[in-house]
C-alpha positions as CSV (number, residue, x, y, z in Angstrom):
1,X,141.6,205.1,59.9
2,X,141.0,207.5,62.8
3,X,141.3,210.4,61.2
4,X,138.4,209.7,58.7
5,X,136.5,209.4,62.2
6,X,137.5,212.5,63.4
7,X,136.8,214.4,60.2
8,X,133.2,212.9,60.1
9,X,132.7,213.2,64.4
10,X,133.7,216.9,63.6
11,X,131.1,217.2,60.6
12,X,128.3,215.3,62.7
13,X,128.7,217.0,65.8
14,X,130.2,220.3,65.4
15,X,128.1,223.0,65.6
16,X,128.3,225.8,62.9
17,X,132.7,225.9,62.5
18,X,133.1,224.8,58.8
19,X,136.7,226.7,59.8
20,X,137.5,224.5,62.4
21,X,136.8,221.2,60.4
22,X,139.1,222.4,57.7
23,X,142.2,224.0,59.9
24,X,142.0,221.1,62.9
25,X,141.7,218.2,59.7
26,X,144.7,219.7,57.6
27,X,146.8,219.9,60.8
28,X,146.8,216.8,61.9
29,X,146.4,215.4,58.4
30,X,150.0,217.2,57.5
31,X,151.2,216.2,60.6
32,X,150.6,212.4,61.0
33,X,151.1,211.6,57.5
34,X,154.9,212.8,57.9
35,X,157.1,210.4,59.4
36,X,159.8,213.1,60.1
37,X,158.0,216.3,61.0
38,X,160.4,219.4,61.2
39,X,158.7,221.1,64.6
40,X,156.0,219.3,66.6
41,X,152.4,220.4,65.8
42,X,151.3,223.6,67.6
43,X,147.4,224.7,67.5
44,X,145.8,227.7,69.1
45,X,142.4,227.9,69.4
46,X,139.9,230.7,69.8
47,X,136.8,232.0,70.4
48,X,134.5,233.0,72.6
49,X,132.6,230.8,75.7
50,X,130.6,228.0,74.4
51,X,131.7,227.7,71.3
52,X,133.2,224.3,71.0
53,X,136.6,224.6,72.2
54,X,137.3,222.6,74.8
55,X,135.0,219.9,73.3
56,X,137.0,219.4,69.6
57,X,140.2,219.3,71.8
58,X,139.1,216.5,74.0
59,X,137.3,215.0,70.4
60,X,140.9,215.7,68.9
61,X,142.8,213.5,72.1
62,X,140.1,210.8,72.1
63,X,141.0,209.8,68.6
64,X,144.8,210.0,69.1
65,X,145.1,208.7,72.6
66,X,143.7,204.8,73.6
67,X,142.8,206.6,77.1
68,X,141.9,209.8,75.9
69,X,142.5,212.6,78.2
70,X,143.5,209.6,80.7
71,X,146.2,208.9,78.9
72,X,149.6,209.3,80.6
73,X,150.5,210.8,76.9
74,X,148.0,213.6,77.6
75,X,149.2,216.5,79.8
76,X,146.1,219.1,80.6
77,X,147.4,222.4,82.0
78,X,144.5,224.6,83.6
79,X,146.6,228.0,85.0
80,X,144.1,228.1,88.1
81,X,144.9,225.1,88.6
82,X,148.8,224.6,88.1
83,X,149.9,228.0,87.7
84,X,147.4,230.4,90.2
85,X,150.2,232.3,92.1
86,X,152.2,235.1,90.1
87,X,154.9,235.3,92.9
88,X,155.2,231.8,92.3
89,X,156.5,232.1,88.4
90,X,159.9,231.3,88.3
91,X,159.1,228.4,90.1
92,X,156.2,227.6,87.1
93,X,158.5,228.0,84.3
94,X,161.0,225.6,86.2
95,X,158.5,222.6,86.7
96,X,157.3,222.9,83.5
97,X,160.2,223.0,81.8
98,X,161.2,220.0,83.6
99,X,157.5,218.1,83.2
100,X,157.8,218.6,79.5
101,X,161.1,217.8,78.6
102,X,160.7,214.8,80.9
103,X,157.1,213.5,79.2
104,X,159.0,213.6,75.8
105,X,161.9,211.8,76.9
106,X,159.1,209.5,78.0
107,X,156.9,209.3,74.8
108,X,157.9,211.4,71.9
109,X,154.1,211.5,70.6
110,X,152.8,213.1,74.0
111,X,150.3,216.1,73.8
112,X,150.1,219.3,75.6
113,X,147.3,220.9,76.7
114,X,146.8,224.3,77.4
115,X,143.6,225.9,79.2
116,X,142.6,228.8,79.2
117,X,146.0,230.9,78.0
118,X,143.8,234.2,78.7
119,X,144.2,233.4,82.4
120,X,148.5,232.6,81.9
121,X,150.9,234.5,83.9
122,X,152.4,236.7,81.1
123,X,156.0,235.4,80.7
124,X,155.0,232.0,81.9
125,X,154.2,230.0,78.3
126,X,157.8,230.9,77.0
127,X,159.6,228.5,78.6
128,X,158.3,226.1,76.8
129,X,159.4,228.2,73.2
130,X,162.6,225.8,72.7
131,X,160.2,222.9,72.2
132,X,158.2,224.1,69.9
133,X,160.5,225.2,67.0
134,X,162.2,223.6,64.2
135,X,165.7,223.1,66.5
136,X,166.5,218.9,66.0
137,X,167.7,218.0,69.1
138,X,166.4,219.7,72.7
139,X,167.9,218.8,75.7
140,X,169.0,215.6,73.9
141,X,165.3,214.7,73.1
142,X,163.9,214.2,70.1
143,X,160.2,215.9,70.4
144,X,159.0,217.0,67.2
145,X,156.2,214.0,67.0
146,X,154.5,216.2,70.3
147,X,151.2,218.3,69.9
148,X,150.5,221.4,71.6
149,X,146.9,222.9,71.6
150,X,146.4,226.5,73.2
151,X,143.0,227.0,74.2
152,X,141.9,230.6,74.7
153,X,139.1,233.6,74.6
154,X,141.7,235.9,73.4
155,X,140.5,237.2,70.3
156,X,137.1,236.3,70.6
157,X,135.9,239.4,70.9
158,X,137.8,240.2,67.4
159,X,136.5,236.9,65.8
160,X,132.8,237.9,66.9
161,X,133.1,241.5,65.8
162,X,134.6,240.4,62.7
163,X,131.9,237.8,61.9
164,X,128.8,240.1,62.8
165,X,130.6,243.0,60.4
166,X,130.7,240.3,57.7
167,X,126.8,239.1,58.9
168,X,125.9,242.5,58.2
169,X,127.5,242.4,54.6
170,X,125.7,240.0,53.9
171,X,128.6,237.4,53.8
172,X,127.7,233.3,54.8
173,X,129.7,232.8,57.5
174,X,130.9,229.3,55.1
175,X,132.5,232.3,53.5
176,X,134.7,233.7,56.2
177,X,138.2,232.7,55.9
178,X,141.3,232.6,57.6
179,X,142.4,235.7,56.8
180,X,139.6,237.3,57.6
181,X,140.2,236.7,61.6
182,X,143.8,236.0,61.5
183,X,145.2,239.2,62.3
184,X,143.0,240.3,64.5
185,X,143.2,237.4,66.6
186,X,147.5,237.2,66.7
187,X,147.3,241.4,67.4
188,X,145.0,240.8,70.2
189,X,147.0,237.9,71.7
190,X,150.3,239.9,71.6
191,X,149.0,243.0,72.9
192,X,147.0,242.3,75.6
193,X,148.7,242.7,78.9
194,X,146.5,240.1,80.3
195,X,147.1,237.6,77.8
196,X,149.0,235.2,78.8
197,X,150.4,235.5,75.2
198,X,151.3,239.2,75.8
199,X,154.9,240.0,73.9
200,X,155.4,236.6,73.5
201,X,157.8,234.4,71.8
202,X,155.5,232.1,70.4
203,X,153.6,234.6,68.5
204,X,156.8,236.5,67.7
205,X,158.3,233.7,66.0
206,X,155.6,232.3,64.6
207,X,155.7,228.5,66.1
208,X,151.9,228.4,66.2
209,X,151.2,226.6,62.9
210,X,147.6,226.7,62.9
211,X,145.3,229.5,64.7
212,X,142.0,228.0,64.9
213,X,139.3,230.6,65.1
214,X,135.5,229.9,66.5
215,X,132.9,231.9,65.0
216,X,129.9,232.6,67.4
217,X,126.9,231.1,67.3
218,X,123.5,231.9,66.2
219,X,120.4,230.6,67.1
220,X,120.1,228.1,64.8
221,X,123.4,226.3,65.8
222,X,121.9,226.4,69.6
223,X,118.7,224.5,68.8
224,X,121.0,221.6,67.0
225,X,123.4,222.2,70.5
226,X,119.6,221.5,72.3
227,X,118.5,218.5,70.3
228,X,122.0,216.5,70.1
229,X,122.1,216.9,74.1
230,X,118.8,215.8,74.5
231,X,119.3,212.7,72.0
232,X,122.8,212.5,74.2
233,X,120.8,212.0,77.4
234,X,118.4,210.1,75.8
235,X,115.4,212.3,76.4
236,X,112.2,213.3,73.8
237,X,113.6,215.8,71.0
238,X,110.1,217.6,71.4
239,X,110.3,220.7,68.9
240,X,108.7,223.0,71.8
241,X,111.5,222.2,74.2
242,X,114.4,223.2,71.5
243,X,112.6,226.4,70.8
244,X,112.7,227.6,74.6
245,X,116.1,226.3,75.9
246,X,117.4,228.0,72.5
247,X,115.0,231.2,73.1
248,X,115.8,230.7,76.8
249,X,119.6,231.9,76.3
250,X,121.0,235.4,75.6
251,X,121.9,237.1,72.3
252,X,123.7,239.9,71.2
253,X,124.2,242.3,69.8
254,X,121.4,244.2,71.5
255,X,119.7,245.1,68.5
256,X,119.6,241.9,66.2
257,X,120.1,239.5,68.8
258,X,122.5,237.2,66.9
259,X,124.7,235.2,68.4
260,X,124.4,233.4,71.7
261,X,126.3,235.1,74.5
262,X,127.3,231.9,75.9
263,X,127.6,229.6,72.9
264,X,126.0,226.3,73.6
265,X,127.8,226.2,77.3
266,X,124.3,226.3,79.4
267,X,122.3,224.0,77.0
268,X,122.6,220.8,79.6
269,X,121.9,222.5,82.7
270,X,118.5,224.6,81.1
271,X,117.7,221.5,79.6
272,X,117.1,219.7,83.0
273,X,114.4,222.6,83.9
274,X,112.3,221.2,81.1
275,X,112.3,217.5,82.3
């Protein structure tokens, strides 16, 4: 069953997010075990560069999908890519409209992808709000079997602030929960002008039924991030190549040196310096 292969892909190759393995497995768990779900499934994600994002939402789409993110079921939104004009909005919110409604007259279980939300034309995203709540019957189409997953930085700071305050208090971070980042990460969605979020519907209602936070990584979590891409590209796991790519990147906060600034995002390329 693929989700037993996604749950262990997430244990063996996620670095350091006992969060995400729990929230991302009792989503989809919920969702695909109901024949009749009551809204489609929405996920936002969060965290700061590096941290494993992008990667467990291509992992998620490779299990669901035959083609995985080739998969005429899977729709990737990047708003430099689709949406990079703000005099152009009204025009956005029109063709999406239209590209959603038409995909899930298509294929009920389609998924949405959304990149990089931080970068959204505020306003933008909320067209999309009458397919993401309970309502039976949208524009004649049945499209509760759909997945959305918001990808974003927003509240990344929050999330790493949180988790270093914790850190300091001597708290495990397997002992952060939910509720510890929750807020802060919904408050800095909403408020942020440059959010593509910012006073929107989707957090004001509530329709995003899982926030997926993304703690920051410590050093530790980069040296696995340095050994699984060198077992990846089928190079020597030599012990004094892990300590300098790992040593290599930067840390903060200025005094501990903590977490890695960039997550485990320039691993491959300072990898190649080595060989």
């Amino acid at each position: 069953h693929f989700v037993s292969g996604l749950e262990f892909d997430l244990a063996t190759n996620l670095v350091g997010q006992p969060l995400v393995r729990q929230q991302v497995m009792k989503g989809l768990r919920e969702f695909l075990e109901n024949p009749n779900p009551v809204k489609p499934l929405v996920m936002s994600f969060h965290g700061s560069t590096g941290t494993g994002k992008t990667y467990v939402s291509s992992m998620l789409i490779r299990y669901l999908f035959q083609r995985g993110l080739q998969s005429p079921y899977v729709h990737h939104f990047s708003p430099i890519v689709h949406f990079p004009h703000a005099e152009q909005i009204e025009q956005y919110k029109e063709s999406l409209k239209r590209w959603i409604q038409g995909n899930l007259t298509g294929c009920g279980r389609s998924a949405f992808l959304f990149d990089e939300m931080d970068k959204m034309h505020p306003g933008l995203i909320d067209v999309i709000i009458p397919f993401l709540g309970p309502s039976w019957v949208v524009y004649g189409t049945n499209y509760r079997k759909a997945i959305f997953i918001f990808i974003s930085n927003a509240g990344g700071e929050q999330i790493n602030n949180v988790t270093l305050a914790l850190w300091r208090a001597r708290k495990d971070r397997e002992e952060i929960s939910l509720q510890d980042l929750e807020p802060a990460i919904s408050k800095a969605m909403f408020e942020n002008p440059e959010s593509g979020f910012w006073k929107s519907g989707i957090i004001n209602e509530h329709l995003i039924d899982f926030v997926v936070p993304f703690l920051p990584l410590k050093h530790h979590h980069v040296k696995q991030c340095v050994i699984s891409e060198l077992t990846q590209q089928g190079l020597e796991v030599r012990p004094d190549v892990v300590q300098e790519v790992a040593d290599s990147i930067p840390y903060f906060p200025e005094e501990e040196k903590l977490f890695s600034s960039t997550g485990c995002k320039t691993v491959a390329s300072r990898i190649s310096f080595f060989f």
